[in-house]
N, C-alpha and C positions, 0 to 999 in steps of 0.2 A: 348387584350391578357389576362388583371385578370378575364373576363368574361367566360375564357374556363372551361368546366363543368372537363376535366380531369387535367388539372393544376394544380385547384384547388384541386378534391380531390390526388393528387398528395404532394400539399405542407401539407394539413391534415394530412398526414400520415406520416411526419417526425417522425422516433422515436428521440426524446429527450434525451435519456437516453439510452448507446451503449450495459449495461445489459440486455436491453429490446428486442435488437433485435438477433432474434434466425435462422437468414439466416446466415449462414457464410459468403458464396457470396455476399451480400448486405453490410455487416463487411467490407468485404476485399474489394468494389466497390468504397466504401462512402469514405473511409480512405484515406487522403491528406499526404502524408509524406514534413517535414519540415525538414529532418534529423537527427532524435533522433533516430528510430527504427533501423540503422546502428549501432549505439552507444549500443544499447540493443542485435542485435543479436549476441552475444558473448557467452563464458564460464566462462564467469567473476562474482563472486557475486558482484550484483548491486543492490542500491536502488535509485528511481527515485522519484522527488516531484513534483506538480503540486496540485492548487486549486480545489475545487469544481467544476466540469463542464470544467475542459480547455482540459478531452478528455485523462483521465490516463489509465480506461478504457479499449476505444476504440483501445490505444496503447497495452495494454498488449493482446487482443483478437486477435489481428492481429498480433502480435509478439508469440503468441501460434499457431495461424494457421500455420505462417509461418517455427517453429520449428516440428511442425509435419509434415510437411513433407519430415524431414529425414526420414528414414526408421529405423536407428537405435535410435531413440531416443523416451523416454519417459514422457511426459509432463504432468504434475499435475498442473491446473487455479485454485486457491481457491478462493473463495470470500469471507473474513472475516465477512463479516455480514451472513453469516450461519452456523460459525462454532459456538459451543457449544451445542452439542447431549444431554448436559445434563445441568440443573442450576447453575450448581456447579458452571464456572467460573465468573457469577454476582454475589454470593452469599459474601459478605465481612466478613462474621462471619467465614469463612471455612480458613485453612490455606493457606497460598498464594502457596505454592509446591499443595495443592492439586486442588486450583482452574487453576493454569498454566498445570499441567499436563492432564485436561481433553481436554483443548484445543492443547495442545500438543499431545495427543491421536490422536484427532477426523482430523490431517495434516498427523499422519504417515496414518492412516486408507484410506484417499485420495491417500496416496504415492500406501499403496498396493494395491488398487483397479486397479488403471492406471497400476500396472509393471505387476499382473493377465492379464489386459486383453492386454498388449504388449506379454507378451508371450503365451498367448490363441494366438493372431492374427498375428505374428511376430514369431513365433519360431525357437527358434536357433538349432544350433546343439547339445547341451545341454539342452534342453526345459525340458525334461522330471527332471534333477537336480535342471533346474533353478523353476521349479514347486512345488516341495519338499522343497526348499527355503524357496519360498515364503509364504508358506506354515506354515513354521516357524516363519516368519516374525510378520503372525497376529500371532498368541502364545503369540509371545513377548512381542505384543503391548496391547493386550487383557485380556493375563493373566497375574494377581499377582502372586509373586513371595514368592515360595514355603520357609521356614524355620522350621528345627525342634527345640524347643524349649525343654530340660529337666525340667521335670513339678517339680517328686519324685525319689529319689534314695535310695532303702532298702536293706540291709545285712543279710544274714541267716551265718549262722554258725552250721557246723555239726560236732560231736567229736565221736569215737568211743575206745574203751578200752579192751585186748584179752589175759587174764591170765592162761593159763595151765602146769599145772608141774602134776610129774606121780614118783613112786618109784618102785623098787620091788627087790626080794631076791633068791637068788639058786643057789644050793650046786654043787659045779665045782672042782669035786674028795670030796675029806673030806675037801675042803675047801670053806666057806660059799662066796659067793658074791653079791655086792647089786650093785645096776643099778639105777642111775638116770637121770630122761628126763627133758626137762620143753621148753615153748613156749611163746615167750611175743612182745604181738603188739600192738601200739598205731596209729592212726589216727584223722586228722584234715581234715574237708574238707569246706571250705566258698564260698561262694555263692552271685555275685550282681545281683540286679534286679533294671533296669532303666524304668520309663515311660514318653512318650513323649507327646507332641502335634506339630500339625501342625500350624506354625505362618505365615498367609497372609501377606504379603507388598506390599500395588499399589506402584510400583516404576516404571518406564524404567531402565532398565541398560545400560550405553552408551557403555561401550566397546563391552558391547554382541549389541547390537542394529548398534555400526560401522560395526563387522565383519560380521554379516547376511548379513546387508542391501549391503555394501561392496559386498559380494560373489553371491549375485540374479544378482546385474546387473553386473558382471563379466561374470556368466553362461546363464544369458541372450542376453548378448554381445548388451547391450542399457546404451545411458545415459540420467541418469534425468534431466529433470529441473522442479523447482517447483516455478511457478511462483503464488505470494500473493499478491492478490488485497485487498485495500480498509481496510489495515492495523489502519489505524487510528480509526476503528468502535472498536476494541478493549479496553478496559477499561484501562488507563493510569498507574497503578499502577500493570498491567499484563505484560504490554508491554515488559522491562528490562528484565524480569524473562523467556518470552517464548522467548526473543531475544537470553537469555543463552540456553535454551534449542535445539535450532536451530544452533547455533552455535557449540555445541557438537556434535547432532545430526546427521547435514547436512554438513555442510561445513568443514569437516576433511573429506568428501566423494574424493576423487579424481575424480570418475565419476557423481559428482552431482552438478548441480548449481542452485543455489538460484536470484530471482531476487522478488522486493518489490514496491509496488507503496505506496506513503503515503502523507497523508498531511504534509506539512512542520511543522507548528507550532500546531501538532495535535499527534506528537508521540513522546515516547522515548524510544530509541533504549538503553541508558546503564543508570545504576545508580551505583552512589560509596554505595556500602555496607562495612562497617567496613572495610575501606581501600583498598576495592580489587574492583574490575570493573565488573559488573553484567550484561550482554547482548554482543553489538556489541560496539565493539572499530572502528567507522569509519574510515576510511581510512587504517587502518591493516584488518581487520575484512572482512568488506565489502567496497565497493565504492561506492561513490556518486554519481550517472548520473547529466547529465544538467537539469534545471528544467522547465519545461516545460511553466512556465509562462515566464521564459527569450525568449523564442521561437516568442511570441504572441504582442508584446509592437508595439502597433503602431508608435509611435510617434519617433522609432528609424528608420523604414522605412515605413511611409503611403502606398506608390503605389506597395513596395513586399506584403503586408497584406491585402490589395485591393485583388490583385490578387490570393493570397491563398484561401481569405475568398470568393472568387468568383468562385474559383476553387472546394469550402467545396459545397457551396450552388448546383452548376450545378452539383456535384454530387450526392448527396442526392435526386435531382429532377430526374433522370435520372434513378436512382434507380426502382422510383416510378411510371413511363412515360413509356408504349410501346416502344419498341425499336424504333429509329431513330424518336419520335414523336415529339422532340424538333427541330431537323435541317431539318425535314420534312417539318414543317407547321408554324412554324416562324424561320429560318435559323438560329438556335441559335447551338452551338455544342463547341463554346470554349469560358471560362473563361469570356475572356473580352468583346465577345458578350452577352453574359447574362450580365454582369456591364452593358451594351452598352441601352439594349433592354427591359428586365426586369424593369430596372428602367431608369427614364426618361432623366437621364446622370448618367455617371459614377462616378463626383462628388458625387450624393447622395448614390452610392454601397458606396463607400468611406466612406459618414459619418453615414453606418449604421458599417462598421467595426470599427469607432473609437465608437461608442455609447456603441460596442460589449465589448470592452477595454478590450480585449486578452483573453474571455473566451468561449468556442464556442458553452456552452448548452444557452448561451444569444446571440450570434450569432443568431442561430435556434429559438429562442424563438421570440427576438423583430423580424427578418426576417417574422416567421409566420405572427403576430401581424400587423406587415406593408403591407402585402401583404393583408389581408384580409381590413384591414382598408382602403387602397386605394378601393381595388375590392368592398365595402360596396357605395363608394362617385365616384362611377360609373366612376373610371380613369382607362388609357387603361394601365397606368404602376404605379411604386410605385416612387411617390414625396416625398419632402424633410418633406411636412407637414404629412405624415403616417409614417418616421422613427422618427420623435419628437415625436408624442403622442405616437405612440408605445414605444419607450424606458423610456417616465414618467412613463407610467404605468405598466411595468415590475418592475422598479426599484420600484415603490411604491406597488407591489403584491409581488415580490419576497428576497427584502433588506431589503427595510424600515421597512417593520411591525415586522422584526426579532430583530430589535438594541434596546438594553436596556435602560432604562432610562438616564444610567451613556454614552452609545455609543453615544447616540441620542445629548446628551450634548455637548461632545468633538466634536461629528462631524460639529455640529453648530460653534461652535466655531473657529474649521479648515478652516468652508467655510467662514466664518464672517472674518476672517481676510486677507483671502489667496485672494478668490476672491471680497468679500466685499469693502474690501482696497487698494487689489493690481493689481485685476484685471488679475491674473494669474490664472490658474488649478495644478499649480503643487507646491511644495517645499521641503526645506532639512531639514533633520533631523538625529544627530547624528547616528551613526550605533548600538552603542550599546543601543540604546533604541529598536532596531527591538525587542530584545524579551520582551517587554513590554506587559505587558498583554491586556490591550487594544490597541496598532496597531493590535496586533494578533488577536486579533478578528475582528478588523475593517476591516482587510488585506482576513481574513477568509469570513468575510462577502459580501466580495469584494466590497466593498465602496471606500477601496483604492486598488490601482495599482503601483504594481513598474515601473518606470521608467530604474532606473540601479542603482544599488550595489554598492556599497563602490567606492562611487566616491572621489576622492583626490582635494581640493578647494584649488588652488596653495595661496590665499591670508588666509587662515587657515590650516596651514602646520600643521601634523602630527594628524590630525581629520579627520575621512571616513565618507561620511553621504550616508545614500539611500536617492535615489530622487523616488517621492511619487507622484503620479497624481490622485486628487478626484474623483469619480466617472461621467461620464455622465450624470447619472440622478440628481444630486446635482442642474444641474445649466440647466439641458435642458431647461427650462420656462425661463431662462436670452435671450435665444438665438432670436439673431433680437432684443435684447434692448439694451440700453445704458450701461447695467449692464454688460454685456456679457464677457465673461473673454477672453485672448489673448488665442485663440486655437491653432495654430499651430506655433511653432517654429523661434524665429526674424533670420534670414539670416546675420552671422558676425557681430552679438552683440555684440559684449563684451566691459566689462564696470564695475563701479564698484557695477552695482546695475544688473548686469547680470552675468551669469557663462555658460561655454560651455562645455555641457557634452558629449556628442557625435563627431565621429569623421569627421563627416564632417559643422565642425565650426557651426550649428545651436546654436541658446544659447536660455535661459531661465529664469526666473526673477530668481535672488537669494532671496529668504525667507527660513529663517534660523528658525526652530521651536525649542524649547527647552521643558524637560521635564514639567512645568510650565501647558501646555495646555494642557497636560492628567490627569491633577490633578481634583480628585474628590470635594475638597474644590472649586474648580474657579466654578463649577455650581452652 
């Protein structure tokens, strides 16, 4: 079966990366839902978190596809790593208003383009008002904003003065008579004279920018949504600042909704400036979505995540494969006959989605790797010895050579005592150390994996720890030795050297880590 010439190039042609592929169809084909994109297709401002690679993506691309096809709605996909038309928002010398606003710019400039060509393609009964809007709209967004400034102010003064008198004499009978006239005028008259200049201000005006934008999609009878991808490529100290601007902007829109993908511990959405709250106030603001790494944790259900990640794979192939070429000519067409057939039991689908450890551009990746590594050692399917060496060498191409001196240390250290000593893969660790700057990067890096969240240790009352699982590749080369750590979950453990985190009675060693092991002095 790895020897067939279209298969193969079949599995080549996995796109990796859900940016990269430009089939819509093939977007919408490949896409597994898990239950989140229910949760997203809403009017709700949302932002949703997930990892590198676990497919944030792929969700927001199919959550636009599937919003465009109302008819009345207008949808804006950005992808943060192309916004900034100009240098200005990496430049740190420039004021922070003026580096958020270009980015700020260069999202309304996407808003207009999409409501232009909704009403080019879409027009209302209003089109022709909603057109002269929008119209306005770049104006607003484009042009600085006009002030006159008084430069000189000069006074003239004009006086004028008008003296006439007159006399005269004659005889009226015998008797003489005299006649006098006279005429007297004064005037004032003053004069100001101002000069001006014209003063430029790059601003946005929000109130003007709510009631245009307001009034286009009212006369265009659409509503937005502006879905923002890949928010964390943003520079950390912008972040707050364009979160306030978006917040003015967009979401006092009635007919607008906002929705965000972001790395968890890669953004900030608010910061306290001199007492007052600058961006999004989560939970009033915007909401939260579930995050998508909670979706993916094997070890909460092995055989549902079997079958998802069996479900990701046969369609990704299928994508790729002449129509019916897989149920054609090896009877394969559902999920668990690809686990079944593809690999040479279902066990080893199995232990490439725990190798995966919830994240599904390593799914695809060690899958490729395995697949070709069998097909190289002339096997008719993929064995348990092609998803080990594939997933070492993922992890040492794509983890390893990224951890830093100080990461590389602590991780040592996590594996030296976790399974070194105890022969476990997993343990706990206070909650509030999650934002420790090294789990965050370790977490980022995906060396570790959540387990579950604020879990409650009824024998340490009133202390939440997340439970933590080492990576796959840590300990792949233990497996088949004496070293090998307890992989899978003891069956109604519990004890005092055991805790039960999950609800069906499974338990797990208790190791309790303390801040002590992140410490840069212990290397």
């Amino acid at each position: 079966m790895l020897q067939d010439p279209k298969l193969m190039a079949a599995v080549s042609k996995i796109i990796q990366r859900s940016e990269r592929q430009e089939d819509v169809q093939k977007l919408m084909g490949t896409y597994v839902d898990i239950g989140l994109l229910p949760q997203l297709n809403n009017e709700n401002h949302q932002i949703f978190y997930g990892r590198r690679g676990t497919g944030k993506t792929h969700v927001m691309k199919v959550l636009e596809s599937k919003l465009r096809e109302g008819m009345n709605n207008t949808v804006v996909y950005i992808d943060c790593r192309t916004l900034g038309s100009t240098s200005q928002f990496s430049n740190t010398d420039l004021p922070m208003s003026r580096r958020c606003l270009s980015l700020f710019r260069d999202i309304l400039l996407n808003i207009h383009h999409e409501l232009f060509e909704h009403i080019v393609e879409c027009p209302s009964k209003n089109a022709n008002t909603a057109r002269d809007e929008v119209e306005g709209l770049a104006s607003l967004i484009t042009e600085p904003l006009e002030k006159l400034k008084a430069e000189h102010v000069s006074v003239e003064a004009q006086a004028s003065f008008t003296n006439e008198y007159g006399a005269g004499a004659k005889l009226k009978g015998m008797v003489p008579t005299m006649d006098f006239n006279g005429k007297h005028s004064e005037a004032n008259a003053e004069s100001t004279k101002k000069e001006y200049s014209v003063d430029y201000e790059d601003k946005i005006v929000f109130p003007e920018l709510h009631r245009v934008l307001s009034s286009v999609l009212k006369s265009a009878e659409t509503r937005l949504y502006v879905l923002i991808d890949e928010w964390s490529s943003i520079p950390q100290d912008i972040q707050p600042y364009l979160a306030e601007f978006l917040k003015k902007g967009v979401l006092p829109i009635t007919a607008a909704t906002l929705k965000i993908s972001a790395l968890e511990y890669r953004c900030r959405f608010v910061e306290v400036k001199s007492g007052n709250l600058v961006g999004f106030e989560l939970g009033a603001d915007i909401a939260t979505a579930p995050d998508l790494d909670d979706y993916f944790v094997y070890d909460r259900n092995p055989e549902q995540i079997t079958d998802i990640y069996s479900e990701v794979l046969l369609k990704h192939l299928l994508a790729e494969l002449p129509e019916n070429y897989l149920s054609d000519k090896f009877s394969i067409s559902t999920p668990n006959q690809l686990a079944s057939r593809l690999f040479t039991e279902r066990k080893i689908c199995s232990e490439l989605a725990r190798a995966s450890e919830g994240v599904m551009r390593d799914l695809i990746n060690i899958f490729t790797k395995a697949f070709f590594n069998a097909q190289r050692r002339n096997r008719t399917s993929i064995d348990k010895q092609a998803v080990i060496e594939s997933a070492q060498q993922w992890f040492e191409q794509d983890k390893a050579q990224y951890l830093d001196d100080l990461l590389q240390s602590v991780l040592r250290r996590i594996v030296d005592e976790v399974i070194g000593k105890r022969q476990a893969r997993s343990f706990m660790l206070p909650r509030h150390l999650e934002k420790n700057e090294v789990i965050q990067k370790m977490f980022d890096a995906r060396v570790l994996h959540h387990m579950q969240r604020g879990y409650a240790d009824k024998d340490n009352p009133g202390v939440r720890y997340n439970i933590y699982a080492i990576d796959y590749g840590t300990y792949v080369d233990l497996l088949g030795t004496s070293r090998q750590p307890e992989l899978d979950l003891e069956e109604d453990r519990a004890g005092l050297d055991f805790i039960v985190p999950f609800d069906d009675k499974r338990s797990i060693r208790r190791i309790v880590m303390d801040e002590n092991i992140l410490s840069e002095s212990m290397g």
